[in-house]
C-alpha positions, 0 to 999 in steps of 0.5 A: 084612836076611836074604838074599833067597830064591834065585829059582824056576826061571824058566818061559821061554815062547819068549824071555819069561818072568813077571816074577814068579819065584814065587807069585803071583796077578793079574785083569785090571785094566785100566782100573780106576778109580784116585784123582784120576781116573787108570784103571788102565794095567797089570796088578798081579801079587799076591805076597809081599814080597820075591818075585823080580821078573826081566827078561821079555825080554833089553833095557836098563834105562833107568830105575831111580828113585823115583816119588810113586805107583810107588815103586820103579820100572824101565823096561827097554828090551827087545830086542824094541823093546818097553818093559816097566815094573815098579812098587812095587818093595821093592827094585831090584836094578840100576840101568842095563846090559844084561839077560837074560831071567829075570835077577833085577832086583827084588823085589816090594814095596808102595813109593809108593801101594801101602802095604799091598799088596805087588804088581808093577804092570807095564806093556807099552808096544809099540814104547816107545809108550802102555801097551796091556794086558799081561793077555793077554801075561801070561796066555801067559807066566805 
């Protein structure tokens, strides 16, 4: 495959920044339904294939897998004691360690149930705890 485009310059907002370094779009989804059920938990983040997905805050990935519905997904565990969790990635680009803010550790994709769809589902779960909406947040730092 053609080497991935260098990532944009990366907005930092304090000591975040987006997690999408690129065009992209999103709406306030948050408890959209979802199949069997399920609402959705985070915000989707429309972009292109392949488009940098970085590290929204300095921490740990803690996770780096493959899931039925997420497809490619990470988990990174940020300084911050806040889990930050990125989902249908096309590709992830670390698998553990330590990270900075804006460091690049995906790209954007349409793995698991998002065929068709290239987009970054993102996730805040404060304290590492349930997920609470992550538009607002999303809405200062993007």
């Amino acid at each position: 495959p053609a080497p991935a485009a260098p990532a944009a310059p990366v907005r930092v907002s304090g000591n975040m920044t987006c997690p999408v370094a690129g065009a992209h779009s999103f709406i306030d989804s948050w408890g959209f339904p979802r199949s069997g059920g399920r609402t959705h938990e985070g915000t989707d983040l429309m972009a292109a294939f392949g488009t940098p997905i970085v590290a929204v805050v300095s921490g740990s990935i803690t996770y780096a897998g493959y899931g039925g519905s997420a497809g490619n997904w990470l988990i990174l565990s940020g300084d911050d004691g806040n889990g930050d969790w990125y989902m249908h990635n096309q590709q992830n680009l670390v698998s553990g360690g330590h990270v900075s803010v804006g460091q690049q550790i995906a790209t954007v994709g349409d793995t698991g149930n998002a065929a068709g769809t290239p987009h970054l589902h993102f996730e805040y779960h404060p304290g590492g705890g349930g997920p609470v909406n992550p538009y607002p947040l999303l809405v200062q730092i993007c």
